[in-house]
C-alpha positions as CSV (number, residue, x, y, z in Angstrom):
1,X,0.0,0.0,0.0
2,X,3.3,2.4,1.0
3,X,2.3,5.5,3.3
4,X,-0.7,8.1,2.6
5,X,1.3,10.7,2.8
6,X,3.3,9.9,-0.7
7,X,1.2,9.0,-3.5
8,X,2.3,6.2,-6.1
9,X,3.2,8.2,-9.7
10,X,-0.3,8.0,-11.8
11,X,2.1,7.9,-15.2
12,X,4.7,5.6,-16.6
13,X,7.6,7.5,-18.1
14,X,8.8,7.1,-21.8
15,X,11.2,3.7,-22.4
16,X,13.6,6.2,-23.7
17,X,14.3,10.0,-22.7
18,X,15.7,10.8,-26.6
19,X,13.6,9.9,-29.0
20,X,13.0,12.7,-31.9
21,X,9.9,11.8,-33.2
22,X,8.2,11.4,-30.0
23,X,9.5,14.8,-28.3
24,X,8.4,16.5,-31.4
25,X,4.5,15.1,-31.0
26,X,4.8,15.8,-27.4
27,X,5.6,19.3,-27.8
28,X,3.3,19.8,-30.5
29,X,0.5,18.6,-27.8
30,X,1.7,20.8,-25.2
31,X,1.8,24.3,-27.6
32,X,-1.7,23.1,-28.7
33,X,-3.2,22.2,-25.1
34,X,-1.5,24.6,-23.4
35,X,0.0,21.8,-20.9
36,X,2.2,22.4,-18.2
37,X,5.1,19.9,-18.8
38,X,5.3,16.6,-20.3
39,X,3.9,15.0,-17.3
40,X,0.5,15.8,-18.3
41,X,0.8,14.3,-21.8
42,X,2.2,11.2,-19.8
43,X,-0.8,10.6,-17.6
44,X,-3.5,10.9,-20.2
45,X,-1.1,8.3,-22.7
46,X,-1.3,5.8,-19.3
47,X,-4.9,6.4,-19.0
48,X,-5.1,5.2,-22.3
49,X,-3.0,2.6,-22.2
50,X,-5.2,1.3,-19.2
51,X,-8.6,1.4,-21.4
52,X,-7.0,-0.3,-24.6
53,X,-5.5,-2.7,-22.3
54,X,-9.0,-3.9,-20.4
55,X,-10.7,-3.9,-23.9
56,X,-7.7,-6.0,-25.5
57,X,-8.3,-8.6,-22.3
58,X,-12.5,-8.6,-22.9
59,X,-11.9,-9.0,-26.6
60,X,-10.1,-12.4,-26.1
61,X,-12.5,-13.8,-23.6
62,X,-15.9,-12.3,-25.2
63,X,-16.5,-15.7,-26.8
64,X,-16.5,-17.8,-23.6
65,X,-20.2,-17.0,-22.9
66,X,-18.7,-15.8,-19.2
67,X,-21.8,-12.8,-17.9
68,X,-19.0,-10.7,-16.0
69,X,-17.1,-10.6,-19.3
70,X,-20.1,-9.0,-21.2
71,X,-20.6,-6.8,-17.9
72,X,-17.5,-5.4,-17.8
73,X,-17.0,-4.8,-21.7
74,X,-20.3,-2.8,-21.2
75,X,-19.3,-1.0,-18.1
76,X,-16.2,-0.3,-19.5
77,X,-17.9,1.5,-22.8
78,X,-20.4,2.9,-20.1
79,X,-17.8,4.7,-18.8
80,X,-16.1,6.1,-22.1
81,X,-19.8,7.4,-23.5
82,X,-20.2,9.6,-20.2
83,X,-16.7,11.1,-20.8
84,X,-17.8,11.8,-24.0
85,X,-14.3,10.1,-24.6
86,X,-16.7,8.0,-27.3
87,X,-19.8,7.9,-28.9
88,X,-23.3,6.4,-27.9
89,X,-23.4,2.8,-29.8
90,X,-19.0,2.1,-29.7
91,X,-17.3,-1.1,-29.5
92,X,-14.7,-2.9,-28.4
93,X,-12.6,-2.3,-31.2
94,X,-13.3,1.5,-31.0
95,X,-11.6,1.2,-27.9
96,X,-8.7,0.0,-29.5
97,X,-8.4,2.7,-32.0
98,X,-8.1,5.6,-29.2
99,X,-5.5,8.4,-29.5
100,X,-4.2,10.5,-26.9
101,X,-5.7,13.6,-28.2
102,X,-9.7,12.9,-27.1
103,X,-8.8,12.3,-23.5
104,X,-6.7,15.4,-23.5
105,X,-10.1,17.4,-25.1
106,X,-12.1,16.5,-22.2
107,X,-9.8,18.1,-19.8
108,X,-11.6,21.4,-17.8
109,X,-8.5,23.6,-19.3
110,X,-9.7,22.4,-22.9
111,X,-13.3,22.9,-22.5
112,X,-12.7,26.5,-20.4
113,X,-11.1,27.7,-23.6
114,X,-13.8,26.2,-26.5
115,X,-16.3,27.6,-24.0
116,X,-15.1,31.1,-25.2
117,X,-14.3,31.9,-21.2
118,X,-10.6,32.5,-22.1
119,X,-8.8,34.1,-24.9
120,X,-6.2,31.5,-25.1
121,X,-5.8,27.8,-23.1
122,X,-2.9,28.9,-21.2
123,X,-5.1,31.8,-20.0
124,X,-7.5,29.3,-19.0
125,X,-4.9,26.9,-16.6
126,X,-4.2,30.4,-15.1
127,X,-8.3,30.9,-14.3
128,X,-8.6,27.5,-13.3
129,X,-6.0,27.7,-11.0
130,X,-6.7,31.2,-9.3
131,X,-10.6,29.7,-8.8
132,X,-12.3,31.8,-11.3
133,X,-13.7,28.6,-13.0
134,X,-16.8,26.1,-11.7
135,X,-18.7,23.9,-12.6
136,X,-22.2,24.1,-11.1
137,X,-21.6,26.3,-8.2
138,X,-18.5,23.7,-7.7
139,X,-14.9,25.9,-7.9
140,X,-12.3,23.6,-9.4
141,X,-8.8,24.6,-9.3
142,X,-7.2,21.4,-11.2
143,X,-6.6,22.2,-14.6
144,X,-6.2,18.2,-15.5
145,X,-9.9,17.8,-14.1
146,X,-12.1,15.2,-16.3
147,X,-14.9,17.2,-17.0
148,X,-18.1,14.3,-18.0
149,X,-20.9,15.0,-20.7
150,X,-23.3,15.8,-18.4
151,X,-20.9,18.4,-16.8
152,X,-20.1,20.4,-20.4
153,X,-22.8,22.8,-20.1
154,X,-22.8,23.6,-16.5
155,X,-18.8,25.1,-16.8
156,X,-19.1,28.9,-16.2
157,X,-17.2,31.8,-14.0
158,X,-17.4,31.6,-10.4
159,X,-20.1,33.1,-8.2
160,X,-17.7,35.1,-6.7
161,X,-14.9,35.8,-9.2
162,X,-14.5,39.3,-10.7
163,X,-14.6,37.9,-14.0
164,X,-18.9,37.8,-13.7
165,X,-18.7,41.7,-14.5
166,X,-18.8,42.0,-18.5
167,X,-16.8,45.2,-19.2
168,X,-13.8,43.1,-17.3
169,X,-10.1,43.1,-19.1
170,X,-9.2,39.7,-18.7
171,X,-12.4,38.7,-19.9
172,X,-12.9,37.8,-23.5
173,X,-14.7,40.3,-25.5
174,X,-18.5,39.1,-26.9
175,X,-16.9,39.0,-30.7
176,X,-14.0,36.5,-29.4
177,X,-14.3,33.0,-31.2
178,X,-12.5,30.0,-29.8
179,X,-10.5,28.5,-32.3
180,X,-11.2,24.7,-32.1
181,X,-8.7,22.2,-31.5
182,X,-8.3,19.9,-34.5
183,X,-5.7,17.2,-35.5
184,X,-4.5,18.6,-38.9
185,X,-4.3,15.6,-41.9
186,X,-0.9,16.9,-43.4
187,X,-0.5,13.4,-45.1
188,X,-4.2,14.2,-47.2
189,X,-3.3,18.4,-47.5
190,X,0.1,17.4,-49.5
191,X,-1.7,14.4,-51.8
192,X,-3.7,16.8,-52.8
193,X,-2.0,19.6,-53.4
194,X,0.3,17.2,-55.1
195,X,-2.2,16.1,-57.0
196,X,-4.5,18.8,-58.5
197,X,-2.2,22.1,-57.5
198,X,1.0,21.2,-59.1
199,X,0.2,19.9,-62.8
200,X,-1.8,23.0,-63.3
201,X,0.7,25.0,-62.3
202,X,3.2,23.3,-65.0
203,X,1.0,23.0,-67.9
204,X,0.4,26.7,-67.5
205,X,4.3,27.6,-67.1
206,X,4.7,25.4,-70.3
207,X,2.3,27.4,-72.4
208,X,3.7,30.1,-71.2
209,X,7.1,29.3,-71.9
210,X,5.9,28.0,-74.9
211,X,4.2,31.1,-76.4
212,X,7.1,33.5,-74.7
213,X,10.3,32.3,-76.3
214,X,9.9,32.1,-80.4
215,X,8.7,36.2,-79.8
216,X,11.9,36.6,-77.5
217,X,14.2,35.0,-80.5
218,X,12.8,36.7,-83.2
219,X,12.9,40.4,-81.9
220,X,16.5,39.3,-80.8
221,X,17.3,38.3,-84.7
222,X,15.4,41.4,-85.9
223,X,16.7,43.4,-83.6
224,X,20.8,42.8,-83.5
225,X,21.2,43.9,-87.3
226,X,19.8,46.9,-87.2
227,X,21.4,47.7,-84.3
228,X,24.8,46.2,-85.0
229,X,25.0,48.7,-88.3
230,X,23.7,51.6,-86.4
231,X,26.4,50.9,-83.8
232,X,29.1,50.0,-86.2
233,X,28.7,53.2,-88.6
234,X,29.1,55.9,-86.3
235,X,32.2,54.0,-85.0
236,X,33.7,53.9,-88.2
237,X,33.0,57.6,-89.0
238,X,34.8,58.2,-86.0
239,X,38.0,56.8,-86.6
240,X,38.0,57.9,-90.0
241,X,38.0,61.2,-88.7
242,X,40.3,61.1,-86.0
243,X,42.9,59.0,-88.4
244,X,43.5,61.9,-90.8
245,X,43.9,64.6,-88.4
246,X,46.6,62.7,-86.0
247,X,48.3,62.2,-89.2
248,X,48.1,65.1,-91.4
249,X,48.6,67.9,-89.3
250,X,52.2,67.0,-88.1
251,X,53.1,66.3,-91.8
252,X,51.8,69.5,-93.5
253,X,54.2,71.0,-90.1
254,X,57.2,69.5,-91.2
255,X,56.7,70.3,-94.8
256,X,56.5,74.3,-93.6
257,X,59.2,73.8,-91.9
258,X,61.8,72.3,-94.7
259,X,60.5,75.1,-96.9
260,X,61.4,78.2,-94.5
261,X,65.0,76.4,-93.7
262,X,65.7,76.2,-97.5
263,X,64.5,79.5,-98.0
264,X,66.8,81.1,-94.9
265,X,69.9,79.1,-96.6
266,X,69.3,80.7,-99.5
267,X,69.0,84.2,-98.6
268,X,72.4,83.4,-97.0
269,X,73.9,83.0,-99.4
């Protein structure tokens, strides 16, 4: 039994502390829940693990025609229904196919925030643990608190908490929507996009490509000998008028030169 004082763990840890793939689902689950710390996440998975567990032991002994076997398979789905963890009518086997996720939506935390009596689920923890939150006239200051079906509707402020006066700043203004908590299908979003999206998008960059280019190429050819004439021309003028100037006009120097030299000899003489 051990002492009174020190309750046994409720939880079973993880086999191993680094596993990739299961820290990144576990923090997903805590950003989308708003949990505390992993703990939380661990309870709800042994929960689980509990229910799969009994429903795993009924299946293999449902045949045997034993009464407490069919009483405790319906007890155990009795149970389940008034969480609201399943629907009316489930089996065995619907045990079996449990996730994690609808036993963490039935937490009070969860329902305080789809409620619309928080503006986000951490914000609701923090209500539910200063006693803002109750169920019924009932106060409850346990965020983990397994709220039943017939308990959804009854979950309101406190009798006493400030929170009962509308024009109040922590509380949620009358436009404010609860986002719901969903499990997103990423697997179906990218078949499909990869499916209808993408081909669209190429056939239409083919035409386009297709219909762009031959224009591009022929103004190119249309274009480059006109303007490699234009260009060519006016170079050509250029040089043909710089050449004779650089040259001529030293020469026709020289020349005047000679001529006044011959002309001073002469006179000399």
């Amino acid at each position: 039994m051990g002492k009174p004082k020190f309750s046994r763990k409720k939880y079973e840890t993880p086999s191993h502390p680094w596993q990739a793939d299961r820290i990144k689902t576990e923090n997903e689950l805590s950003r989308k829940y708003g949990l505390k710390n992993k703990r939380e996440i661990w309870k709800a998975q042994t929960a689980l693990r509990r229910y799969r567990g009994q429903a795993r032991g009924l299946l293999a002994k449902i045949d045997s025609g034993n009464p407490q076997i069919k009483k405790e398979s319906e007890q155990l789905l009795m149970y389940l229904t008034r969480m609201n963890i399943l629907p009316l009518n489930s089996t065995l086997d619907d045990v079996l196919a449990l996730q994690t996720e609808p036993i963490l939506s039935r937490r009070l935390q969860t329902l305080t925030y789809l409620k619309g009596l928080a503006n986000t689920p951490r914000q609701a923890r923090q209500l539910i643990s200063h006693g803002h939150i109750a169920i019924e006239d009932r106060r409850i200051t346990v965020p983990s608190y397994m709220v039943t079906k017939d308990e959804e509707n009854k979950i309101g402020y406190a009798a006493n908490s400030p929170l009962n006066d509308l024009l109040h700043p922590a509380r949620p203004s009358s436009e404010f929507k609860s986002i719901p908590i969903k499990k997103e299908d990423k697997s179906e979003e990218s078949k499909d996009k990869s499916k209808g999206e993408k081909p669209a998008k190429t056939d239409k960059a083919k035409k386009d490509i297709a219909e762009e280019k031959p224009s591009k190429k022929v103004t190119a050819q249309e274009e480059k000998p006109g303007e490699s004439e234009a260009k060519k021309k006016p170079a050509d003028s250029e040089k043909q008028s710089e050449k004779p100037e650089s040259k001529d006009e030293p020469i026709e120097g020289k020349i005047e030169d000679k001529k006044k030299s011959d002309d001073d000899k002469e006179g000399g003489e």
